[in-house]
N, C-alpha and C positions, 0 to 999 in steps of 0.2 A: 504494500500500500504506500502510495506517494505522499511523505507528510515532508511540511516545512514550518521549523519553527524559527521564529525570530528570538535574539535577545537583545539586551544593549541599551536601551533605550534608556531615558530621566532626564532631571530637569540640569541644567548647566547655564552659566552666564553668556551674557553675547561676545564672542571673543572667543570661548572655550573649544573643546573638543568633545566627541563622544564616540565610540565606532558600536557599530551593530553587526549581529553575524545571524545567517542564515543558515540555519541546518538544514538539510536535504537529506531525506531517507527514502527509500522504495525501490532505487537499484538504477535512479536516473540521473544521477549527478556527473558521474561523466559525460553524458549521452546530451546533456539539455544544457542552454543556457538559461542564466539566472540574472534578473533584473528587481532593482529596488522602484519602488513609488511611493508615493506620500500623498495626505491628505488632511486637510488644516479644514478646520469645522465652516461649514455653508460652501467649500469648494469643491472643483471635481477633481478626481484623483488625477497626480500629476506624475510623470515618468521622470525620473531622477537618475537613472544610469544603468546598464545591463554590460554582463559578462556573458561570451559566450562559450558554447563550450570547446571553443579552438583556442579561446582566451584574449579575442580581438575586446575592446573595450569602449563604451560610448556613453557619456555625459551630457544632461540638461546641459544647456549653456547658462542657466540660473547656477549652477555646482559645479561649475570647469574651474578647475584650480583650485578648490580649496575639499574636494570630496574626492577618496578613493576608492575603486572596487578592486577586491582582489582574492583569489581564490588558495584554498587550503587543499589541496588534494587528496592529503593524510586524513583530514578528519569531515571530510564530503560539505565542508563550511565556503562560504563567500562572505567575504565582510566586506564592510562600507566605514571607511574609515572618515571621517567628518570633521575638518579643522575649519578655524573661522568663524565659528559657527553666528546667524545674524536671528532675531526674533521674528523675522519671515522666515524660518526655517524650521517652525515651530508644527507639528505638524504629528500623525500617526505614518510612522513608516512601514512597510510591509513589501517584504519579496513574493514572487512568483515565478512559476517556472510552467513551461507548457509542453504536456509531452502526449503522443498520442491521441492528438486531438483537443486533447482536455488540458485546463488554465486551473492550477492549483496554488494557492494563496497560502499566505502563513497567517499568522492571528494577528501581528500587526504589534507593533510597540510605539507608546507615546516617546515621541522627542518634546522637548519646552525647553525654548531658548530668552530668557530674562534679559533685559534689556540693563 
């Protein structure tokens, strides 16, 4: 069964950092590429950067330059490493991954960035 869990997530100052990791289980983490999004309350969900699984890499232009994707191979993990962090960044982050038709979702971890 295809599960993704997020962690990482809390509250941090504007300026700070925070990284999130994506756990992937069900036997697709080599096979599929893995992408973060976010979503900040009355908006629509926003795509924030995906890895895939050749390991090419693509960033919102909102998080070029100060967010990283980067994958773990050892422990089937992707993290989103977050520097800079600004109180428009404030937001429920969550990976997904899409494989065999099907878009499976992690549970999602609050970010909150204080100004």
């Amino acid at each position: 069964q295809v599960q993704l869990v997020e962690s990482g997530g809390g509250l941090v100052q504007a300026g700070g950092s925070l990284r999130l990791s994506c756990v992937v289980s069900g036997g697709i983490y080599s096979r599929s590429g893995v992408g973060w999004y976010r979503q900040a309350p009355e908006n629509e969900r926003e795509f924030v950067g995906r890895i895939t699984s050749a390991g090419s890499i693509y960033y919102a232009d909102s998080v070029k330059g100060r967010f990283t994707i980067s994958r773990d191979n050892a422990k089937n993990t992707v993290s989103l490493q977050m520097n800079s962090l600004k109180p428009e960044d404030t937001a429920v982050y969550s990976c997904h991954a899409q494989w065999d038709g099907r878009d499976y979702w992690g549970q999602g971890t609050q970010v909150t960035v204080s100004s």
